[in-house]
N, CA, C and O atoms as a Tripos MOL2 file, in Angstrom:
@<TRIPOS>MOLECULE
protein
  232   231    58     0     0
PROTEIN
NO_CHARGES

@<TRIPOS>ATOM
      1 N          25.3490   22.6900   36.2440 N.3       1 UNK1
      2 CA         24.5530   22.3960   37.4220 C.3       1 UNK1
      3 C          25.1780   21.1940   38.1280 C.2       1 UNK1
      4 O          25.6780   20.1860   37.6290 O.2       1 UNK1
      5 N          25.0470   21.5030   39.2640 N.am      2 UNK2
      6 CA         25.8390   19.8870   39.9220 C.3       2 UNK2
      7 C          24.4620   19.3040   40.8080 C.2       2 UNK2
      8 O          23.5790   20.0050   41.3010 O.2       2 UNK2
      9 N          24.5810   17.6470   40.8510 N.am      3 UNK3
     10 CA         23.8840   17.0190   41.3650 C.3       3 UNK3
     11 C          24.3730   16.3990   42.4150 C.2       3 UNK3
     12 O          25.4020   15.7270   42.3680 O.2       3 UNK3
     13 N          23.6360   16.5840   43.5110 N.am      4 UNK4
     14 CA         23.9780   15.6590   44.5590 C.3       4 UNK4
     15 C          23.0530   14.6380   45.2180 C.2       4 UNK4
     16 O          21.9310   15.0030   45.5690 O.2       4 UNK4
     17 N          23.3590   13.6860   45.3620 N.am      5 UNK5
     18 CA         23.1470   12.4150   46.2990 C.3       5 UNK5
     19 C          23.6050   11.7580   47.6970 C.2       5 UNK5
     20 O          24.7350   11.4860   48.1030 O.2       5 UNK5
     21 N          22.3760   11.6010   48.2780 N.am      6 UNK6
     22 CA         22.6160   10.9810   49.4080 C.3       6 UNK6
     23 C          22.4700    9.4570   49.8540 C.2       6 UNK6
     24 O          21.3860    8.8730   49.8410 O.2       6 UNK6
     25 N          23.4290    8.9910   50.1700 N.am      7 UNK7
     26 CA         23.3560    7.6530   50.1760 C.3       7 UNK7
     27 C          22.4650    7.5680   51.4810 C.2       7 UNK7
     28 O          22.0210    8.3590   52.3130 O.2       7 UNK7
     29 N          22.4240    6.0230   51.2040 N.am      8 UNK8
     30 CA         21.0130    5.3260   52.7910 C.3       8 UNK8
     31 C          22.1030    5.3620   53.9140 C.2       8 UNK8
     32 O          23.3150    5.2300   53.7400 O.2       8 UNK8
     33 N          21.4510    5.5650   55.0920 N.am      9 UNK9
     34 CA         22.1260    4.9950   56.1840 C.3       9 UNK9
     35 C          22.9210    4.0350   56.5470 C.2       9 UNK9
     36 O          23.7830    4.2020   57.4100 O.2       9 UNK9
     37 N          22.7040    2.7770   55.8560 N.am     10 UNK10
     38 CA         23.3390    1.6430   56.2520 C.3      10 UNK10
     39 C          24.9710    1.6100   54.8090 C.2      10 UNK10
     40 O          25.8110    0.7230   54.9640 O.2      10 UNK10
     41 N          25.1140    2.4450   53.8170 N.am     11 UNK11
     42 CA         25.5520    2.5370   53.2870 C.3      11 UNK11
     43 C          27.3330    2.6640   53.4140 C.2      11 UNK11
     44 O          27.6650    3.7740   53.8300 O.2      11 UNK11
     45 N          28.2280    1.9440   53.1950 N.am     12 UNK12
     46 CA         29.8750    1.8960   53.6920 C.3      12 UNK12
     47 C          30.8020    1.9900   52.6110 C.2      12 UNK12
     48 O          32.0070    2.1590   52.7980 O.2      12 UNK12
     49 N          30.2860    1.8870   51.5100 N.am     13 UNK13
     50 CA         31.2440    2.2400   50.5670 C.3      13 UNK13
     51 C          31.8130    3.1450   49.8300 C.2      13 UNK13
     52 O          31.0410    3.5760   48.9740 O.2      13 UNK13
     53 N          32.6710    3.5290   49.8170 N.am     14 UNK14
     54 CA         33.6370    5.1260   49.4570 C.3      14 UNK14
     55 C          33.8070    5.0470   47.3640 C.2      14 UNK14
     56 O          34.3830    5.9350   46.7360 O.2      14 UNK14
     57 N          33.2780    4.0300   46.8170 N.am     15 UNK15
     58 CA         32.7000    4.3040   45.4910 C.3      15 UNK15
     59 C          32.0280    3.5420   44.9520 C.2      15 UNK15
     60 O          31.7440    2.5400   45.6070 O.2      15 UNK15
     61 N          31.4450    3.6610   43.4680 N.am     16 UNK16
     62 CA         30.9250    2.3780   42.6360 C.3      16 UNK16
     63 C          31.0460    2.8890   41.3820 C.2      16 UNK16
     64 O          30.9350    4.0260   40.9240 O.2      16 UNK16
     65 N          31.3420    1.6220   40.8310 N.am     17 UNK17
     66 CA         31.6180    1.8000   39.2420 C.3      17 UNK17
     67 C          30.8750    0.9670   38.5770 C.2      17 UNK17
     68 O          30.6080   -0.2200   38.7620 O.2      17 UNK17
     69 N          30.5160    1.8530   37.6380 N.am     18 UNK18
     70 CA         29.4620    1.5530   36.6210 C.3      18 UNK18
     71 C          29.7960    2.0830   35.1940 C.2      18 UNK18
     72 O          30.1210    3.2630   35.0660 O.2      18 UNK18
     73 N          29.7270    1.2490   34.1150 N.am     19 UNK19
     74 CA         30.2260    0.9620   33.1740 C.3      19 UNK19
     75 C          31.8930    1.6810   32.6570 C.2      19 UNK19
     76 O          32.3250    2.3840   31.7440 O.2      19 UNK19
     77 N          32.4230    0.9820   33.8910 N.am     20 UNK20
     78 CA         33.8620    1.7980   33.5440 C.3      20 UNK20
     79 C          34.2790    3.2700   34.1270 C.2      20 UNK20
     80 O          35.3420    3.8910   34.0960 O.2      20 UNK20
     81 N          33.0550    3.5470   34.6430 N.am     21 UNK21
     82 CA         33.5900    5.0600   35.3730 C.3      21 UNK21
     83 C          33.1250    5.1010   37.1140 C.2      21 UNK21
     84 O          32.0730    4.8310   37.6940 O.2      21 UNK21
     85 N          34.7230    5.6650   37.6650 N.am     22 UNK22
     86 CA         34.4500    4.9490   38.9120 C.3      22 UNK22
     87 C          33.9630    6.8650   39.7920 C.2      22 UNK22
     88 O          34.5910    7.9160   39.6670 O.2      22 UNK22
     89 N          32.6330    6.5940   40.6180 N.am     23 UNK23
     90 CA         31.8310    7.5600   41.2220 C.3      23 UNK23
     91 C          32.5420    7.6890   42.5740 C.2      23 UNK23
     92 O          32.3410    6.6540   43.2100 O.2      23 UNK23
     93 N          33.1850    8.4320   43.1590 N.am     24 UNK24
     94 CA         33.1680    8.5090   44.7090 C.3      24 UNK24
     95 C          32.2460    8.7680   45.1060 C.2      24 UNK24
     96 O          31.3160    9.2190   44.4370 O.2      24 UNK24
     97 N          32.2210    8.5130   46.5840 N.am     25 UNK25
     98 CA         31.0960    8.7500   47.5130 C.3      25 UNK25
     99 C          32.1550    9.1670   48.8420 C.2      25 UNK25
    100 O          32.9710    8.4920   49.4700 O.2      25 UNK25
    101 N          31.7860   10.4070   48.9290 N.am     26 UNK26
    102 CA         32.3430   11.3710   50.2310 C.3      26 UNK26
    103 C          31.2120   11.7140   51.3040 C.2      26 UNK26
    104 O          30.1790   12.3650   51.1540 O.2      26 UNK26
    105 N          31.7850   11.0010   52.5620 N.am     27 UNK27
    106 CA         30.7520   11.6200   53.4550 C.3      27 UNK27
    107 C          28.6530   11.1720   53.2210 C.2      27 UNK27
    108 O          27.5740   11.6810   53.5240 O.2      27 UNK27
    109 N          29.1770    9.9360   52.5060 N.am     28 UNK28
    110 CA         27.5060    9.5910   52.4000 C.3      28 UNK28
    111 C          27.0540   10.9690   51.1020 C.2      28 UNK28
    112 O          25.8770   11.3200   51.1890 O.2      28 UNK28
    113 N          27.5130   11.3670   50.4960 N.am     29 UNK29
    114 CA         27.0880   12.3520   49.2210 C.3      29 UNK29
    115 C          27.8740   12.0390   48.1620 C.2      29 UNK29
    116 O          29.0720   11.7930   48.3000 O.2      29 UNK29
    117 N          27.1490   12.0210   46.8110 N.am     30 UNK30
    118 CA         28.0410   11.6130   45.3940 C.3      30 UNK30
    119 C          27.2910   13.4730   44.7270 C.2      30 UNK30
    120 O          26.3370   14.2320   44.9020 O.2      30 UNK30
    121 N          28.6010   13.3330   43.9140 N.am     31 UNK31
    122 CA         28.6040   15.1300   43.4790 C.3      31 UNK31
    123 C          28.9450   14.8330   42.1630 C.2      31 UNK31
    124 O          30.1200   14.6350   41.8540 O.2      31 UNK31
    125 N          27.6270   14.7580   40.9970 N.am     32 UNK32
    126 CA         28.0520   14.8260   40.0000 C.3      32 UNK32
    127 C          28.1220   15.7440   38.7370 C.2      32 UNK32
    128 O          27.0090   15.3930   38.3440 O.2      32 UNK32
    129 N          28.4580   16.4890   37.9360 N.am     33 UNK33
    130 CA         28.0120   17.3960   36.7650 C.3      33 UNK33
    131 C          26.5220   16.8600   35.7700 C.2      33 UNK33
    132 O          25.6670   17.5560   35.2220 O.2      33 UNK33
    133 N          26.6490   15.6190   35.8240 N.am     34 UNK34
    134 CA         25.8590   15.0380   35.4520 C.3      34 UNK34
    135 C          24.9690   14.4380   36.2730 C.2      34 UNK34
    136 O          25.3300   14.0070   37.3680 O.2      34 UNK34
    137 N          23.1040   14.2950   35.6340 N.am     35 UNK35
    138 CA         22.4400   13.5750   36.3500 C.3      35 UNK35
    139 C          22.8080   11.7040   36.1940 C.2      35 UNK35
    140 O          22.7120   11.0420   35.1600 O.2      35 UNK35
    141 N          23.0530   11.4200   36.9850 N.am     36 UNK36
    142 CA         22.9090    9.8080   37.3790 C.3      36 UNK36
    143 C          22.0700    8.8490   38.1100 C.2      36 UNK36
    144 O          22.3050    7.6670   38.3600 O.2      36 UNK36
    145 N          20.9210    9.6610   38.4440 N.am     37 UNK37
    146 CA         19.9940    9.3160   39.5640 C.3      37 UNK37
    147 C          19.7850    7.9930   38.9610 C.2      37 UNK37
    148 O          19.7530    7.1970   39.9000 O.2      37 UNK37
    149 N          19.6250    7.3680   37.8360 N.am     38 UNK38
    150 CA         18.9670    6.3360   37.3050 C.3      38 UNK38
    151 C          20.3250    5.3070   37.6380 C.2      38 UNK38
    152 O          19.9530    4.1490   37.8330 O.2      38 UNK38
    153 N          21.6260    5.4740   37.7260 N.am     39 UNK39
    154 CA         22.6000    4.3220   38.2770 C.3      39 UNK39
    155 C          22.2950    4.4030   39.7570 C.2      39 UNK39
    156 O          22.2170    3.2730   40.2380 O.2      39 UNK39
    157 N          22.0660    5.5190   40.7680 N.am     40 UNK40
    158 CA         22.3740    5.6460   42.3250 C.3      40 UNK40
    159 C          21.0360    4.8900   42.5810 C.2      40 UNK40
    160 O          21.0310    3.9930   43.4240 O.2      40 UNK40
    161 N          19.9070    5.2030   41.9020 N.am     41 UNK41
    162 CA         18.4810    4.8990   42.7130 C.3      41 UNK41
    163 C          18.2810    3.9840   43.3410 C.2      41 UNK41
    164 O          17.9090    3.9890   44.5150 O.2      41 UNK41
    165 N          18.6730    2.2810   42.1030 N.am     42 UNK42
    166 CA         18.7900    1.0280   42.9450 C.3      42 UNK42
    167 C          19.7320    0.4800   44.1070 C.2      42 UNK42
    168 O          19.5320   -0.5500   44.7510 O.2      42 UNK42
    169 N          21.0380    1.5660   44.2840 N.am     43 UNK43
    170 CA         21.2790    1.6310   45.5770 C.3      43 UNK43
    171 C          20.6510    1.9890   46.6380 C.2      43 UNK43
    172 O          20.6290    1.1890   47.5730 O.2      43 UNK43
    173 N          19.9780    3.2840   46.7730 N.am     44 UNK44
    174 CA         19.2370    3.3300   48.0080 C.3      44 UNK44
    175 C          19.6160    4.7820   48.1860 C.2      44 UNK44
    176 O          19.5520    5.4420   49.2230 O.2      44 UNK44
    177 N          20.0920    5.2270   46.7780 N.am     45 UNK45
    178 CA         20.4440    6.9610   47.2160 C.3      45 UNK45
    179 C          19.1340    7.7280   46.6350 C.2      45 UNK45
    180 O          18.3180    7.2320   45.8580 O.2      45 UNK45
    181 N          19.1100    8.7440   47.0520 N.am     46 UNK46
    182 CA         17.8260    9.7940   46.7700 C.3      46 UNK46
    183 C          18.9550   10.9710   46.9130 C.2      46 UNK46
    184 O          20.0260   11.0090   47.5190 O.2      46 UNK46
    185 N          18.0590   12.1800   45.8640 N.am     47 UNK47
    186 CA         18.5080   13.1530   45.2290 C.3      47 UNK47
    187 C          18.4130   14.3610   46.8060 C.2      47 UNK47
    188 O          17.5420   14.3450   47.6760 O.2      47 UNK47
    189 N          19.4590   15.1620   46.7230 N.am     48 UNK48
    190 CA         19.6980   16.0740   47.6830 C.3      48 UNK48
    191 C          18.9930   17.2680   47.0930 C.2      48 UNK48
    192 O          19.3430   17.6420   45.9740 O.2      48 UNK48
    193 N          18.3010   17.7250   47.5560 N.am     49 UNK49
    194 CA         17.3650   19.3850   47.1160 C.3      49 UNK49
    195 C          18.1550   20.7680   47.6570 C.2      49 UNK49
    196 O          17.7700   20.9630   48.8100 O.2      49 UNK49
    197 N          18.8670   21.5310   47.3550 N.am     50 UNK50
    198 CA         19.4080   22.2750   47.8460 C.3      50 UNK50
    199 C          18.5860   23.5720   48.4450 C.2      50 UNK50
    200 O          17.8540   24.1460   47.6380 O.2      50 UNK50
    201 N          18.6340   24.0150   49.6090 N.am     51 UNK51
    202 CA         17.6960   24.9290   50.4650 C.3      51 UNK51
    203 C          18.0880   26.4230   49.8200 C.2      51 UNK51
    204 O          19.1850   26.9810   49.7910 O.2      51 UNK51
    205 N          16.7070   26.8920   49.2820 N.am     52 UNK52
    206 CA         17.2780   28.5050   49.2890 C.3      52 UNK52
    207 C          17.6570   28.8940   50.0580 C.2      52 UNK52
    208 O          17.7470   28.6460   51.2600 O.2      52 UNK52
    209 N          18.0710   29.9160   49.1060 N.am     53 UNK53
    210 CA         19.1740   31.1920   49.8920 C.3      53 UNK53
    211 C          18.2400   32.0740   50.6650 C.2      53 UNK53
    212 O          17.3350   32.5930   50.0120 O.2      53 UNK53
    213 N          18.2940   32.2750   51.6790 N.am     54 UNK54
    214 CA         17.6640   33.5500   52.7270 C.3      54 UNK54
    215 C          17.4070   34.8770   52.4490 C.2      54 UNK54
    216 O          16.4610   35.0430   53.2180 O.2      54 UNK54
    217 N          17.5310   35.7020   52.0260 N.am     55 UNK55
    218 CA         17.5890   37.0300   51.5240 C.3      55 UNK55
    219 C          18.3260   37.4650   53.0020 C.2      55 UNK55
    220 O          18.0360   36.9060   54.0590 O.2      55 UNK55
    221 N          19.1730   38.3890   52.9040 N.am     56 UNK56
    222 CA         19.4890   38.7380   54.4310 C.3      56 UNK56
    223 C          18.8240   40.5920   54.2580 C.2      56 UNK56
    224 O          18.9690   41.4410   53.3790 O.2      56 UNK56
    225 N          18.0340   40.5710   55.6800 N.am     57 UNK57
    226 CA         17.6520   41.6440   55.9150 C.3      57 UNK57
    227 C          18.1820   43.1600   55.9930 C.2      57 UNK57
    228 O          19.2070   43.2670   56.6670 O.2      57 UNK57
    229 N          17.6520   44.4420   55.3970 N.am     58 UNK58
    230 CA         18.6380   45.5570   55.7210 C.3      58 UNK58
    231 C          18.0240   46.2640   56.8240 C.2      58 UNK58
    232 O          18.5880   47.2380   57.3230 O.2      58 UNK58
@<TRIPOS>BOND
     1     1     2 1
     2     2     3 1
     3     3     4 2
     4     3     5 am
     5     5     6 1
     6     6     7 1
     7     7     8 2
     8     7     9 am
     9     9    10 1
    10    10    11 1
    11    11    12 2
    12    11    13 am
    13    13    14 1
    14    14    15 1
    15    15    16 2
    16    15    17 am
    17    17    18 1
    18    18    19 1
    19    19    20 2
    20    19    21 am
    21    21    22 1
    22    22    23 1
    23    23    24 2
    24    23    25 am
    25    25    26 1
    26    26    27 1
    27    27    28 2
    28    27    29 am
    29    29    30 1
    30    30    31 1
    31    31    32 2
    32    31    33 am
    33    33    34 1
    34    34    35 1
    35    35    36 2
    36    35    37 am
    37    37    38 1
    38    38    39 1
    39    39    40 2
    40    39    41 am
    41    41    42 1
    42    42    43 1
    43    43    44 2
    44    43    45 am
    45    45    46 1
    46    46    47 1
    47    47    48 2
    48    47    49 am
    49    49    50 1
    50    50    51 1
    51    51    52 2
    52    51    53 am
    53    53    54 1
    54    54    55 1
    55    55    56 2
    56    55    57 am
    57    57    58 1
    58    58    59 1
    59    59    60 2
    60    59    61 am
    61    61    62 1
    62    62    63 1
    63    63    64 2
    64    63    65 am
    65    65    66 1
    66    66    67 1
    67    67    68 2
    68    67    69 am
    69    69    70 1
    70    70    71 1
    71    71    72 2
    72    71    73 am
    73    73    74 1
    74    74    75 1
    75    75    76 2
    76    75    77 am
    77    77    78 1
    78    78    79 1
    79    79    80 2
    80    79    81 am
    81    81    82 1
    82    82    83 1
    83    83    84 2
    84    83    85 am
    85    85    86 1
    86    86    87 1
    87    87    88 2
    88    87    89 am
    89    89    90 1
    90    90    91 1
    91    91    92 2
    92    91    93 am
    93    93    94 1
    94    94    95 1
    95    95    96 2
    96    95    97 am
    97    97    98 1
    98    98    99 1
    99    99   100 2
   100    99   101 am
   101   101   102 1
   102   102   103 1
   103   103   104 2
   104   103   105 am
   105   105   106 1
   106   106   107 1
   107   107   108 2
   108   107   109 am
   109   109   110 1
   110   110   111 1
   111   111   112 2
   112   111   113 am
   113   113   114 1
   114   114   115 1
   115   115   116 2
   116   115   117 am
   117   117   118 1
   118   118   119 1
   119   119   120 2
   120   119   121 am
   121   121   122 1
   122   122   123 1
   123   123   124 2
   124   123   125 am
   125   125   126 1
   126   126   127 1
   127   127   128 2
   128   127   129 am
   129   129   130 1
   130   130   131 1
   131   131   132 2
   132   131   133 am
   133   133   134 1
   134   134   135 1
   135   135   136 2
   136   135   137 am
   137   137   138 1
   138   138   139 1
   139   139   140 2
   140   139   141 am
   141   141   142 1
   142   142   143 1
   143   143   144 2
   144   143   145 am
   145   145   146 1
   146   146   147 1
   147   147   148 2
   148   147   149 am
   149   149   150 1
   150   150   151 1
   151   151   152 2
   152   151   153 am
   153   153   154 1
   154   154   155 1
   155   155   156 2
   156   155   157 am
   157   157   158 1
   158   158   159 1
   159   159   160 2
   160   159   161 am
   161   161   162 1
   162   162   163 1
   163   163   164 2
   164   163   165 am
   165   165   166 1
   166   166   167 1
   167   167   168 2
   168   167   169 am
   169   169   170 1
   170   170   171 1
   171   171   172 2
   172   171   173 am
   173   173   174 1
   174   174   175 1
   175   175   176 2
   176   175   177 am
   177   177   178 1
   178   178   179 1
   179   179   180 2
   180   179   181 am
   181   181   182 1
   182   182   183 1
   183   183   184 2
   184   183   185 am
   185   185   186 1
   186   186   187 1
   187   187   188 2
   188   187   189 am
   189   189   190 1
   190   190   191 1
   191   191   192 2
   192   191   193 am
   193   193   194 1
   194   194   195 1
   195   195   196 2
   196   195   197 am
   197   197   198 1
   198   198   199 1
   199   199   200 2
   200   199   201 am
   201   201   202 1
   202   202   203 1
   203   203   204 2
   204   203   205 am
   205   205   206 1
   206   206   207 1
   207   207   208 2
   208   207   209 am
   209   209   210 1
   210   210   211 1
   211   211   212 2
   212   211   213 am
   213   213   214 1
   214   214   215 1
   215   215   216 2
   216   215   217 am
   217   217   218 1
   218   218   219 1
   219   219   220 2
   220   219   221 am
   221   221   222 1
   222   222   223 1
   223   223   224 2
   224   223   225 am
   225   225   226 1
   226   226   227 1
   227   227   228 2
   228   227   229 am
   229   229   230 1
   230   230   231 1
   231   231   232 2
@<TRIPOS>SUBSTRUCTURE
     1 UNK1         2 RESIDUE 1 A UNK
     2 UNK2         6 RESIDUE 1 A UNK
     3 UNK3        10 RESIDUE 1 A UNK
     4 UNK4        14 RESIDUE 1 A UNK
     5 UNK5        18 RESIDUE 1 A UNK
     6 UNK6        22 RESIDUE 1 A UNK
     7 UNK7        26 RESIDUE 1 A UNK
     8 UNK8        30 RESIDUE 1 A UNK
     9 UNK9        34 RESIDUE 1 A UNK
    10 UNK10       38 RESIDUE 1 A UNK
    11 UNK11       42 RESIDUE 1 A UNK
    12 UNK12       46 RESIDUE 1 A UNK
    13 UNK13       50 RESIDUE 1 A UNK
    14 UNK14       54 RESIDUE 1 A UNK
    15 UNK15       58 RESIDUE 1 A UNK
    16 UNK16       62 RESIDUE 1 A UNK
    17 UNK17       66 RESIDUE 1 A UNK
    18 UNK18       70 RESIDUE 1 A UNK
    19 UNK19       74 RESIDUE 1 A UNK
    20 UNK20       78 RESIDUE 1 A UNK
    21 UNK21       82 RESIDUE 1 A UNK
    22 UNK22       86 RESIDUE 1 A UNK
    23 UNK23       90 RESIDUE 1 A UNK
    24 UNK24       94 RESIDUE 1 A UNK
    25 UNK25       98 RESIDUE 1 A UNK
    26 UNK26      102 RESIDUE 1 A UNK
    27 UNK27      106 RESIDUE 1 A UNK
    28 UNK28      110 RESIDUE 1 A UNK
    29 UNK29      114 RESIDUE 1 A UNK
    30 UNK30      118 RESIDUE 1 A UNK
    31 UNK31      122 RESIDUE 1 A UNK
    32 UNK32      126 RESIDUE 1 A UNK
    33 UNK33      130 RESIDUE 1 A UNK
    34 UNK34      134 RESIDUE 1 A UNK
    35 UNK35      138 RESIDUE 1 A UNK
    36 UNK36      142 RESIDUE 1 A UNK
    37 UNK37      146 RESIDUE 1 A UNK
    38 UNK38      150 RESIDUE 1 A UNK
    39 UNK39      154 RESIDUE 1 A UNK
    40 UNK40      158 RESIDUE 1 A UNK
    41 UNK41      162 RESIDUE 1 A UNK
    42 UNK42      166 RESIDUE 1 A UNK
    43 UNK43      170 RESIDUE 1 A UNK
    44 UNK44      174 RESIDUE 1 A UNK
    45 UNK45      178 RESIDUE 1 A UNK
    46 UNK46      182 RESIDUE 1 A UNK
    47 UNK47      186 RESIDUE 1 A UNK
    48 UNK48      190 RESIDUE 1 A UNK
    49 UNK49      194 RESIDUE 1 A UNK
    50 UNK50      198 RESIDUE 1 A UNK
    51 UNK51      202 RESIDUE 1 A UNK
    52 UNK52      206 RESIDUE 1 A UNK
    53 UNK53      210 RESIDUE 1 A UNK
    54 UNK54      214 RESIDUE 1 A UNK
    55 UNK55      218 RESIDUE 1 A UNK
    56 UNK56      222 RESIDUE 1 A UNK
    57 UNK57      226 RESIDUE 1 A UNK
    58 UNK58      230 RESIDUE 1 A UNK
C-alpha cells in the first residue's frame, strides 16, 4: 500500500530526515511504502485520501 502526504502551503523544502533516513518531498507530496504520519504530522502534513475509481458506464 503506498501512503501519501501533503505538505502545508507555506511549506519549501524538497526533504527531511529523520533518524537517518532521508524522505523526499516532490511537488508538496511525500510517497511512502510505509505509514509515517506520526514523523510528517508535526510538520503540518496531513494524509492524502485517494478518490475512487468511477465505474465507467456501458
Amino acid at each position: 500500500m503506498l501512503f501519501k502526504y501533503q505538505a502545508p502551503a507555506h511549506y519549501k523544502s524538497t526533504a527531511i530526515v529523520s533518524a537517518g533516513r532521508k524522505i523526499l518531498v516532490k511537488n508538496g507530496v511525500i510517497e511512502s511504502k510505509e505509514d509515517i504520519f506520526h514523523i510528517v504530522a508535526p510538520l503540518g502534513f496531513v494524509r492524502v485520501v485517494a478518490e475512487p475509481k468511477v465505474a465507467a458506464k456501458s
